[in-house]
N, C-alpha and C positions, 0 to 999 in steps of 0.2 A: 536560351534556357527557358523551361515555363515549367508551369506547377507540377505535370504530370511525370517529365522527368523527376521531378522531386520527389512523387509520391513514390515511384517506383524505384528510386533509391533507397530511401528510406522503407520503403516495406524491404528490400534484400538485409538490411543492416538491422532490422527488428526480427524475421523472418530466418535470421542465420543460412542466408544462402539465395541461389539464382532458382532451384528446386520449389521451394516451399514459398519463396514470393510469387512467382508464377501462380501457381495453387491458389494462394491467396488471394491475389488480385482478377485473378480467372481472364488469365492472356498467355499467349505460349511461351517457352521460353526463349525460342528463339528472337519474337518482338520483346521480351523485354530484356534482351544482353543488347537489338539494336538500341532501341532506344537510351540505354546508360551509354554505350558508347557513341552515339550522338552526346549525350552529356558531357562526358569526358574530354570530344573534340570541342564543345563548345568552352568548357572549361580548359582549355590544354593541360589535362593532368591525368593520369591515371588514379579511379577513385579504388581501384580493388585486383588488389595479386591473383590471378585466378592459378590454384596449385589443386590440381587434380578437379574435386567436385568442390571442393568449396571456395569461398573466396572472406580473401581478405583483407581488410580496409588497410589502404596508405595512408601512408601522412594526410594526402591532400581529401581523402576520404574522411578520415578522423574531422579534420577540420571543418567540413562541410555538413556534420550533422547538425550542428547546433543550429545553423543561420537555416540551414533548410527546414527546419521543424519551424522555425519564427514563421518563413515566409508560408508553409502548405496553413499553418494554425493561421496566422492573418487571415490567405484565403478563406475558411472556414468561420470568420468573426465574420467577416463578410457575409457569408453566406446564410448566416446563423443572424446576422441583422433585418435581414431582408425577411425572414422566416417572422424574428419579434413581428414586423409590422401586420402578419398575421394568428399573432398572439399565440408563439411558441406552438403551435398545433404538431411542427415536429423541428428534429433534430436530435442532437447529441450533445452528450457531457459526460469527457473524461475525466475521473477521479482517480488520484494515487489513495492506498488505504494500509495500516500495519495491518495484520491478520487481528489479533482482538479486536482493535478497531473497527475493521470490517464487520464484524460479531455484534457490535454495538460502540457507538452512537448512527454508526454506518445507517443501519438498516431503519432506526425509526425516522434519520433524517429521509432517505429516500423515500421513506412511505409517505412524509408529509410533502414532498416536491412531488413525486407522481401523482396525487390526490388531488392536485391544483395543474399541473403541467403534464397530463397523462400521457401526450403525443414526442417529450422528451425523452430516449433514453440515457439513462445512465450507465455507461462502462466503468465497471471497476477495475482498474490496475493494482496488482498485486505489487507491494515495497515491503522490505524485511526490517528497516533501520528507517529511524528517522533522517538520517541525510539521503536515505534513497527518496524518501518523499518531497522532500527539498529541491536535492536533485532533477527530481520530473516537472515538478513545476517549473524551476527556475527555465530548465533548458524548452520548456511548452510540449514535453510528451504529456503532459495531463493540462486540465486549468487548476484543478481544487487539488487539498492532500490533508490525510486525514492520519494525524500521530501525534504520537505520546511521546512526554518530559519529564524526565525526573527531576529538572531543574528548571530553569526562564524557557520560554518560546523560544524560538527562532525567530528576528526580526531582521535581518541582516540585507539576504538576500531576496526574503518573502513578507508578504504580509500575511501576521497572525492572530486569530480570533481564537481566547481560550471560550471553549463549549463548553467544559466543566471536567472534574475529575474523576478518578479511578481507584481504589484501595486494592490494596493487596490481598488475595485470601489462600488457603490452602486448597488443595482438590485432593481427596483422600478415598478410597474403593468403600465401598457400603462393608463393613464385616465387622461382626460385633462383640469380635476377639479382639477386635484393632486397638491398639493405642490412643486412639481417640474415639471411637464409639461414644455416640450418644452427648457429642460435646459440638459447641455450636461458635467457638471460637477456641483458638490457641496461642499459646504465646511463644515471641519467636524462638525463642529459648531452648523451646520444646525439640525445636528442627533438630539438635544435634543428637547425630548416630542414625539419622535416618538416611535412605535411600531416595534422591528426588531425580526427578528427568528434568533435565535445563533448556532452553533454548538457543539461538546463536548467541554470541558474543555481538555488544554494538546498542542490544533491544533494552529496553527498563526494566523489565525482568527478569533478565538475565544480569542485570549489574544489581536489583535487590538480592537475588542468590550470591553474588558474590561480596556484594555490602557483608553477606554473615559471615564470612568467613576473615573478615577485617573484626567482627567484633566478641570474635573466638567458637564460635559455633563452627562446628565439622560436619559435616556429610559426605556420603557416597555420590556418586554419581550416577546415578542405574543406565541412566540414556540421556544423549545431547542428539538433540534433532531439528534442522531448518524446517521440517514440515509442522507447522504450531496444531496443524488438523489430526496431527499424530499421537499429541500429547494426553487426550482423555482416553481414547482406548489403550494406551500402556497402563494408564494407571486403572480404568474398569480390569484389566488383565492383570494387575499386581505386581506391575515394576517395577513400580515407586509410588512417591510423591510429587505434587508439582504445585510449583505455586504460578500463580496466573491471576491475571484480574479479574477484578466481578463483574464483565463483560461478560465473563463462560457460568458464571452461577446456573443462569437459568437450563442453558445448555447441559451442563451437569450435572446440574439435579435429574432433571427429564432423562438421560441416560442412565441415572444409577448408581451417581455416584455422592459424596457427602462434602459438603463445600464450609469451610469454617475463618473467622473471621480470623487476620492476623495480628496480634498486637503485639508491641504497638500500633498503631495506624499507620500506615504508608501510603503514599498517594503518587499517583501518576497523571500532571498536567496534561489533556486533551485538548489539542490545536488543532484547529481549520487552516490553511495556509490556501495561499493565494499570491498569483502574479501579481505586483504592486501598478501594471496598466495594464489594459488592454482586454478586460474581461467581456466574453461572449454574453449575450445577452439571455442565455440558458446559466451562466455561472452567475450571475448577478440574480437571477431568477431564486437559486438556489438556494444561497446567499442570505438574499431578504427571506427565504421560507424559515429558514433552521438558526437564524441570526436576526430576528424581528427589532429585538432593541437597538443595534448596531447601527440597522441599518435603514431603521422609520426615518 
């Protein structure tokens, strides 16, 4: 066994298929079904059903993602060591991120890591629920994970640095017939009889919407959408309302639309999470940029 069988498994099982990892890895697909089955004879197991064009993990497949992401990401600490010794000039860092998050604090963390570490890039992996950021870290498809709490961190399996919070606010279409016109906060109270667009089920915004409905406020539903990038143009289009955090203010104003504070206050705890060993020497980089107190 060595790392390259590894990568190449693991790109199929990212890649959803023998097609699209090929592609990806820019090898034909012939070399890479030998190469897993060399894998597979080395491992005596078959790691994947092949039923027409796609293919699908075994048991002993399932089980070999987790230790193979340790060993390819070790390799890559490695790699990523040798690079510190000339002062981060380059490399990689993968990041899990919720979408608002992504929105911000995401982005002016980045700007202060690239500002000092230009030669790093950073990947952003997209997580819907904070236990998909959890998730990535714990299992080493990312190092860092960036999400939101409506209640304590996560400490369990990760290690978590709160960055600071998030309030709730409304996102309303600019019209000054509306219900709210010309008002610069509302109270939640207000929400009832209205029309909102929700997000998944799982996300802190999507449990402040349903928090109303525990404390007798009704609404409609206009739209529930996994796409969070979908949610200001329904509502610049007039499908609703949505409440979202003041991550998207700035974003929503600049499109057009009217953003108002929600009271009471509600807040959403913002964690950094992190593998509790083993950090690349671009994560620890990071780290100390956007985490200066933590970690002088």
């Amino acid at each position: 066994m060595n790392i390259r069988q590894l990568e190449y498994f693991l790109a199929i099982v990212d890649q959803g298929g023998f097609n699209r990892a090929a592609s990806t890895l820019y090898v034909s697909q012939p070399a890479l079904s030998q190469t897993v089955q060399s894998l597979e004879r080395d491992l005596g197991s078959a790691l994947f059903h092949r039923i027409g064009r796609r293919a699908v993990l075994t048991e002993a497949g399932e089980a070999l993602i987790e230790p193979a992401r340790a060993a390819v990401r070790s390799l890559e600490t490695a790699r990523a060591s040798v690079a510190a010794v000339h002062e981060l000039r380059e490399g990689r860092l993968d990041v899990a991120a919720m979408p608002s998050q992504a929105v911000e604090p995401l982005t002016s963390m980045i700007r202060a890591f690239s500002s000092r570490w230009p030669g790093v890039a950073v990947v952003i992996k997209a997580a819907f629920t904070p236990q998909d950021v959890i998730d990535m870290v714990r299992t080493g498809a990312v190092e860092l994970g960036l999400l939101a709490a409506s209640g304590p961190l996560p400490d369990k399996e990760v290690t978590s640095h709160l960055v600071g919070e998030q309030r709730f606010v409304l996102v309303v279409p600019q019209d000054p017939d509306g219900p709210f016109a010309g008002r610069r906060s509302v109270d939640c109270g207000e929400l009832d009889g209205q029309q909102l667009i929700v997000g998944q089920r799982g996300t802190g915004m999507r449990a402040y919407v349903d928090g109303l409905l525990d404390r007798g406020i009704t609404f409609g539903i206009a739209a529930e959408t996994e796409h969070r990038v979908a949610i200001l143009p329904l509502v610049l289009a007039g499908v609703g309302l949505a409440v979202v955090t003041e991550s998207w203010r700035a974003m929503a104003e600049r499109a057009g639309a009217q953003v108002l504070d929600i009271e009471p206050k509600s807040t959403l705890s913002i964690g950094l999470v992190s593998r509790r060993t083993g950090l690349s020497p671009a994560a620890q980089a990071f780290m100390s940029t956007v985490l200066p107190e933590e970690t002088d």
